[in-house]
C-alpha atoms as one frame of an Amber mdcrd trajectory, in Angstrom:
protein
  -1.558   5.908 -12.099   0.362   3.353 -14.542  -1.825   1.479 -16.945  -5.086
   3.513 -16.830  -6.229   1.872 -14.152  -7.849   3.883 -11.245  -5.819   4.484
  -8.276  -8.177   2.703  -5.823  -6.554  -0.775  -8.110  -3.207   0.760  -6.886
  -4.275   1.491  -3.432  -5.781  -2.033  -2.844  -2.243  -3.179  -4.142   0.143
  -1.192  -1.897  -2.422  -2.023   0.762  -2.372  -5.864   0.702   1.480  -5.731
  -0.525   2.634  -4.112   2.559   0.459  -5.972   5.170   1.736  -9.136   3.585
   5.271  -7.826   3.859   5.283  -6.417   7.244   3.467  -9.618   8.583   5.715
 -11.517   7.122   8.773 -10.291   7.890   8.056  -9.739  11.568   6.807 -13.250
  11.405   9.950 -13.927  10.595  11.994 -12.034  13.454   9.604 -14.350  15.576
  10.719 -17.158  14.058  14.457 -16.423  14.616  14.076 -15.599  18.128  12.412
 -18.799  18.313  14.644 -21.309  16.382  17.466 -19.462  18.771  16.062 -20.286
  21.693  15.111 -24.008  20.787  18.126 -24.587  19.100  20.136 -25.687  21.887
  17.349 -28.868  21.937  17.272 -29.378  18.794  18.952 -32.371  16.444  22.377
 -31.271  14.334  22.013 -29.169  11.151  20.599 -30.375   8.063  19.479 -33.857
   9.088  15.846 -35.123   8.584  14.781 -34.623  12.191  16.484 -31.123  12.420
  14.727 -30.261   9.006  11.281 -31.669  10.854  11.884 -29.472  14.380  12.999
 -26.191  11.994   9.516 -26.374  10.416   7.222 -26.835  13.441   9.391 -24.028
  15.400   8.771 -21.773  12.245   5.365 -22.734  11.588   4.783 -22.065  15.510
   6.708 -18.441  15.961   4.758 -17.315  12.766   1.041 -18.732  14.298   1.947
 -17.329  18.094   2.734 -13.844  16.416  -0.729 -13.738  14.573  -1.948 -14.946
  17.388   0.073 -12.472  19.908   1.707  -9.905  18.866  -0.348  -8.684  15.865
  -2.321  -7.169  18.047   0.489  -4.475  19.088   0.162  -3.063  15.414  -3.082
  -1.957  16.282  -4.090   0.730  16.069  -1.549   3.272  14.874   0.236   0.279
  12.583  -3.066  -0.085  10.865  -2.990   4.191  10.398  -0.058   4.410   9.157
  -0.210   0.752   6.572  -3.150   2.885   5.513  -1.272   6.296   4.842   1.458
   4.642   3.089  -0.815   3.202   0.499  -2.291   5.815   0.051   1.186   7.876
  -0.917   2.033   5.252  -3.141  -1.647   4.881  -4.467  -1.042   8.366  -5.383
   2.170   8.514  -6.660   2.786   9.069 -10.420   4.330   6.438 -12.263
């Protein structure tokens, strides 16, 4: 493992990395569907108001899929975030 550092360091890493990443990006996909749906309600592009309704229909896509639909990556998601940290705790650098 790079550095010297034990692989558990690495493992913690990849772990938190990739949870962070898959959250986040489908978090995101939420957030798309929503500001698709709501757009046809919401003010013209790049004004103050549409800035203001863009936010809150992100902010709320993102907290209904923690709330939701994080639930559907249990539990094989959680196996398998686990396995691939593991393969790229353990891969030589």
């Amino acid at each position: 493992v790079s550095l010297g550092r034990h692989w558990q360091v690495a493992l913690a890493a990849a772990f938190v990395c990739l949870l962070v990443a898959t959250i986040g990006f489908t978090g995101g996909l939420f957030a798309l569907h929503y500001r698709s749906y709501y757009a046809q309600w919401h003010e013209p592009a790049l004004t103050v108001a549409w800035s203001i309704q863009f936010v809150h229909t992100v902010a709320t896509a993102f907290y209904q899929f923690i709330v939701l639909g994080i639930r559907l990556y249990f539990p094989l998601g959680f196996i398998a975030l686990a396995v691939a940290s593991i393969w790229f705790a353990r891969q030589q650098r």
